[in-house]
Backbone as JSON Lines, residues from 0, in Angstrom:
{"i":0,"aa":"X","n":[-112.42,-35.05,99.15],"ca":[-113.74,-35.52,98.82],"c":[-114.19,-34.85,97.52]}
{"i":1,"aa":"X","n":[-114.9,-35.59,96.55],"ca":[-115.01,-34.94,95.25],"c":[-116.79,-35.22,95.17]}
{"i":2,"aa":"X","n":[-117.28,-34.42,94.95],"ca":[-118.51,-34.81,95.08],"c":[-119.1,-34.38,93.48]}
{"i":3,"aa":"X","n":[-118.69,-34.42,92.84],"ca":[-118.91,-33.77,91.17],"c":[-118.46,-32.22,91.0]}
{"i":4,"aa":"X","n":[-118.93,-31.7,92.32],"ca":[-118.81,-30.11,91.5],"c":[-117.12,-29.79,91.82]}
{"i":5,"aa":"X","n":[-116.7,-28.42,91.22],"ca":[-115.39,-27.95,90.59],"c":[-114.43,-28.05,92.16]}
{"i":6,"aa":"X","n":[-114.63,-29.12,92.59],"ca":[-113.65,-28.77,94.2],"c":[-111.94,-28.88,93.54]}
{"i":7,"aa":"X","n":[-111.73,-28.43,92.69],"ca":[-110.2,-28.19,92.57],"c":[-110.43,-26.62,91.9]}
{"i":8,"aa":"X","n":[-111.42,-26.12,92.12],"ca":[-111.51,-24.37,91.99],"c":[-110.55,-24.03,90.65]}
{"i":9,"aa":"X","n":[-110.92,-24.56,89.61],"ca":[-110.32,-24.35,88.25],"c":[-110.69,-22.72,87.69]}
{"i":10,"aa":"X","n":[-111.66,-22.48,88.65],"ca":[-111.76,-21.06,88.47],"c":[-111.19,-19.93,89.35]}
{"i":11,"aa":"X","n":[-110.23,-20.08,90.03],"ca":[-109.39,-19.54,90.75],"c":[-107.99,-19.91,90.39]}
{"i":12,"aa":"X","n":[-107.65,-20.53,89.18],"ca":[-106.37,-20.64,88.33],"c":[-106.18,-19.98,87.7]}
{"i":13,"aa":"X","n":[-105.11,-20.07,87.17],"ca":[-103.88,-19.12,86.11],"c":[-103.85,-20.42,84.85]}
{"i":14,"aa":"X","n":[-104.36,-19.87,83.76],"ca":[-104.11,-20.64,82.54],"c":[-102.45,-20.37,81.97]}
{"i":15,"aa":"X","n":[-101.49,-21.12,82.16],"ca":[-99.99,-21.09,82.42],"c":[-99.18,-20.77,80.69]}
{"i":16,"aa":"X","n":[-100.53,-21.04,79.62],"ca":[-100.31,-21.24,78.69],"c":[-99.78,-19.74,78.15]}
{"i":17,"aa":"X","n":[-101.52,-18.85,78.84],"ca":[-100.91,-17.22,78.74],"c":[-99.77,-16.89,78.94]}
{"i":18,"aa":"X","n":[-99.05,-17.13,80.52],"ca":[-98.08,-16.83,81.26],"c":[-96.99,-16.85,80.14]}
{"i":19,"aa":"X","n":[-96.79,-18.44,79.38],"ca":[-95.96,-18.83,78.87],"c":[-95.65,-18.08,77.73]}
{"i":20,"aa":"X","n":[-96.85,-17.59,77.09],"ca":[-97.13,-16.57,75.63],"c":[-96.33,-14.96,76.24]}
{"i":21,"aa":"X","n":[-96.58,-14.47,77.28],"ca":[-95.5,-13.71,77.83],"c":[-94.03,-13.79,77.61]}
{"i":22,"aa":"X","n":[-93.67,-14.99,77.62],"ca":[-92.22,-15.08,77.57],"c":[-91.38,-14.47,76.5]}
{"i":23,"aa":"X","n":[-91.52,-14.55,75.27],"ca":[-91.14,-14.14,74.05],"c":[-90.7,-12.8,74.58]}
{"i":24,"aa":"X","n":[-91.75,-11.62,75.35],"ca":[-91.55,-10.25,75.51],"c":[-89.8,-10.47,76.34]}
{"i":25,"aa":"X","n":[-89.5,-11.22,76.87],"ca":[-88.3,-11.32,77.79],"c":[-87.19,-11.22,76.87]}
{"i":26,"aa":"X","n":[-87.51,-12.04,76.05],"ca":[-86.35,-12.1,74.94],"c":[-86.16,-11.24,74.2]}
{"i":27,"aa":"X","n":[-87.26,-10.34,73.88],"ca":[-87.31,-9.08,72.62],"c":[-86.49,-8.17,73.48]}
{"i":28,"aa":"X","n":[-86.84,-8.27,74.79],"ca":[-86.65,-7.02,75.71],"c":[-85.19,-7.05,76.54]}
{"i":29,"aa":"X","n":[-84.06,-5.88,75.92],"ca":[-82.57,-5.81,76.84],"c":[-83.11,-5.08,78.37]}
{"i":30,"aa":"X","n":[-82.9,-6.34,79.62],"ca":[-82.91,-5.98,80.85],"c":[-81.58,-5.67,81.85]}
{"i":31,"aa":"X","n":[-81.01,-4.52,82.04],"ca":[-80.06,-4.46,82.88],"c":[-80.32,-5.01,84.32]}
{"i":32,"aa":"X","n":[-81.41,-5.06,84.61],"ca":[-81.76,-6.06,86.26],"c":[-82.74,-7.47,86.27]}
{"i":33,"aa":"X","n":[-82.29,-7.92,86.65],"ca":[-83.03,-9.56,86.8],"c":[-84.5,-8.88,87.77]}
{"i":34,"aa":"X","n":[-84.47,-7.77,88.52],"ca":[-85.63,-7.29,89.04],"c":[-86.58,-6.82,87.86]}
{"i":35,"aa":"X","n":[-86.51,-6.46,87.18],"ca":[-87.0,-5.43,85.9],"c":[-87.19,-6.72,84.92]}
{"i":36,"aa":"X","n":[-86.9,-8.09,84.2],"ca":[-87.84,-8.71,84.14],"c":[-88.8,-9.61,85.16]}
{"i":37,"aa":"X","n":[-88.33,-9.97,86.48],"ca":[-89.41,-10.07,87.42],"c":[-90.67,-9.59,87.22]}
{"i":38,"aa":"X","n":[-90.64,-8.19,87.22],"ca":[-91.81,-7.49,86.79],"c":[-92.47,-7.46,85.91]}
{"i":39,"aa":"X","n":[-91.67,-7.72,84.42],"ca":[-91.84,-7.85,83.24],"c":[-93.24,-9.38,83.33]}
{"i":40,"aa":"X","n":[-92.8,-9.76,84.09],"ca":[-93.84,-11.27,84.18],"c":[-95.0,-11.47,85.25]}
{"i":41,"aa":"X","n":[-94.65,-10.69,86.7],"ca":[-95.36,-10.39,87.74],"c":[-96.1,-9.51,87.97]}
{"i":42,"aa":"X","n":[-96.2,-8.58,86.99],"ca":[-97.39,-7.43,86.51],"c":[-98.42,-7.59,85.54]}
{"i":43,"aa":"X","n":[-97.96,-8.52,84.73],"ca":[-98.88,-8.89,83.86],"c":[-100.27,-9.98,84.28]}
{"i":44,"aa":"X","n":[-99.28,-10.89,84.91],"ca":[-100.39,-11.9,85.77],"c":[-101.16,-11.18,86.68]}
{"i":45,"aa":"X","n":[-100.85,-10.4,87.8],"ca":[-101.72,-9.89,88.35],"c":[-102.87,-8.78,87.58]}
{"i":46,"aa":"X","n":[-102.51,-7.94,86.58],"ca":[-103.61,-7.61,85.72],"c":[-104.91,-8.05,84.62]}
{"i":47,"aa":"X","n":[-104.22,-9.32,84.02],"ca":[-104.58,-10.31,83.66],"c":[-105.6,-11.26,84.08]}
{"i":48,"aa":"X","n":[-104.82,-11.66,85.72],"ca":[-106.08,-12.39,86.14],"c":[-106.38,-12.2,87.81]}
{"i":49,"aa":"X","n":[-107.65,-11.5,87.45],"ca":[-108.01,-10.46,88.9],"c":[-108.36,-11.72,90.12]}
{"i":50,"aa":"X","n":[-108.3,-12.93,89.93],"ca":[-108.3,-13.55,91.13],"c":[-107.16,-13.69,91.61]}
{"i":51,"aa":"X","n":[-106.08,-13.65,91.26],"ca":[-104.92,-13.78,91.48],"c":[-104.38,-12.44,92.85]}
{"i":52,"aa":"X","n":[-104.39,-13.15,93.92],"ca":[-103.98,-12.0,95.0],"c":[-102.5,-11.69,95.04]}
{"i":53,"aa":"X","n":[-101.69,-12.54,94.98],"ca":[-100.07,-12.7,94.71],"c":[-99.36,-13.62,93.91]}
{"i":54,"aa":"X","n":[-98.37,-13.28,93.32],"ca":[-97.86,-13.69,92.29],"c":[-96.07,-13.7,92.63]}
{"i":55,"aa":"X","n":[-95.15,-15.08,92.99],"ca":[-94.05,-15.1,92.76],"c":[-93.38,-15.19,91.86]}
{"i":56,"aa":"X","n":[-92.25,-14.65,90.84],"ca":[-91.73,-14.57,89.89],"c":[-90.29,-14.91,90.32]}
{"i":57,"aa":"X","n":[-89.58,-16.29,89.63],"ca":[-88.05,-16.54,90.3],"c":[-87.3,-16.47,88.46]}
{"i":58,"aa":"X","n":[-86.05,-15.07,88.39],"ca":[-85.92,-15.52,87.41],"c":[-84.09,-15.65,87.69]}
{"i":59,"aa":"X","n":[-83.63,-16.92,86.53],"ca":[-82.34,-17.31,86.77],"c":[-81.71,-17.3,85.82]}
{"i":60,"aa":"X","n":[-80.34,-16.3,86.12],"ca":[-79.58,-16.0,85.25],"c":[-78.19,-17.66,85.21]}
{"i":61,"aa":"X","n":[-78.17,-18.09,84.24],"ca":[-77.03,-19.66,84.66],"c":[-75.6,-18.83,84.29]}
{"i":62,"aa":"X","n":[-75.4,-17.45,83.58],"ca":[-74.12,-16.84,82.93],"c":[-73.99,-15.89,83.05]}
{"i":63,"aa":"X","n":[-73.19,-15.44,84.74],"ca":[-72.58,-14.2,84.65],"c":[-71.34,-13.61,84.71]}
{"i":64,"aa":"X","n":[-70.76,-12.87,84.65],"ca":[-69.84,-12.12,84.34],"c":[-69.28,-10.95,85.79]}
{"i":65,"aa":"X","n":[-68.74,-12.5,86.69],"ca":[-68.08,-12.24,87.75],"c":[-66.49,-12.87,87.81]}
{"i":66,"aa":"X","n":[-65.77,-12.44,88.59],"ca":[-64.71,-13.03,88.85],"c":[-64.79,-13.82,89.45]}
{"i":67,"aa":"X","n":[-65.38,-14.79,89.76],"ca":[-65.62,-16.06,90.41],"c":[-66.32,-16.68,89.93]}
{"i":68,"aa":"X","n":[-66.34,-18.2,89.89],"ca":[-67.25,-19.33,89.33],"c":[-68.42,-19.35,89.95]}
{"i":69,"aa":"X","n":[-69.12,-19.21,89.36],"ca":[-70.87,-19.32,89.82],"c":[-71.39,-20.29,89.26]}
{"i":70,"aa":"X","n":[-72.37,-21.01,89.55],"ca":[-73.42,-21.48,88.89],"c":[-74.31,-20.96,88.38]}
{"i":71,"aa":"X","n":[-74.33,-19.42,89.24],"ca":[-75.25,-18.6,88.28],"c":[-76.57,-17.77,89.27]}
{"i":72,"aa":"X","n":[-77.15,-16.91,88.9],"ca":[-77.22,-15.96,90.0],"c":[-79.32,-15.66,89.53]}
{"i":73,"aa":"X","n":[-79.79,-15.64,90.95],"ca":[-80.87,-15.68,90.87],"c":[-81.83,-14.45,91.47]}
{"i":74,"aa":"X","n":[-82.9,-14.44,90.87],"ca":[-83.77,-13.18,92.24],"c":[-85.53,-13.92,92.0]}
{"i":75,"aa":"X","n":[-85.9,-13.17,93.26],"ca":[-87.43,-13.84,93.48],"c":[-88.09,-12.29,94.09]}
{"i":76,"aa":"X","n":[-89.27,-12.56,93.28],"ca":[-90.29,-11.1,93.77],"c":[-91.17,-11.64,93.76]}
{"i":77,"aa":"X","n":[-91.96,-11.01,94.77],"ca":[-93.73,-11.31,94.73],"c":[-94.24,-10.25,94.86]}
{"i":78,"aa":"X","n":[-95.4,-10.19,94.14],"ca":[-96.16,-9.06,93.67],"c":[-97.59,-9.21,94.2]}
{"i":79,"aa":"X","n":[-98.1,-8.48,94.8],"ca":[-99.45,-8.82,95.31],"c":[-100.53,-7.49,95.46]}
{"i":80,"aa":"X","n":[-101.35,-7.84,95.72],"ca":[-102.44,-6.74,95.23],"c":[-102.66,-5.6,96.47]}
C-alpha cells in the first residue's frame, strides 16, 4: 500500500554508489586473505552508515593456484553491530 509518504524507507538504505567508490581501495590494496578484504568493505559500511545493523560481504576469487581445477574459491562475512 503506498499512500504518498516514504513506505520504501529510502532512509534506512545504503547509497551503493559510496559502497562502489570503496572498491578502488581493493585494488590498491595486496590481500593475503579473501577474509581481510571482506573487511576491507564490511567495516566501512557499517561506520559509514549508522542505520545499517548488519552487513554481508561475499568476495570471489575466479583464479587460484591449486592443484585442482576450480572454478574458483569464495568467502562470505557478516559484520554487525
Amino acid at each position: 500500500m503506498n499512500d504518498g509518504s516514504d513506505s520504501e524507507g529510502l532512509d534506512r538504505t545504503v547509497d551503493c554508489g559510496v559502497v562502489i567508490e570503496e572498491a578502488p581501495l581493493l585494488e590498491r590494496k595486496e590481500f593475503q586473505l579473501l577474509e581481510a578484504r571482506a573487511q576491507t568493505v564490511g567495516a566501512p559500511v557499517l561506520s559509514r552508515f549508522p542505520s545499517v545493523g548488519e552487513v554481508t560481504v561475499t568476495i570471489f576469487k575466479p583464479r587460484v593456484s591449486v592443484d585442482r581445477e576450480v572454478s574458483g574459491v569464495s568467502v562470505e562475512a557478516t559484520f554487525s553491530r
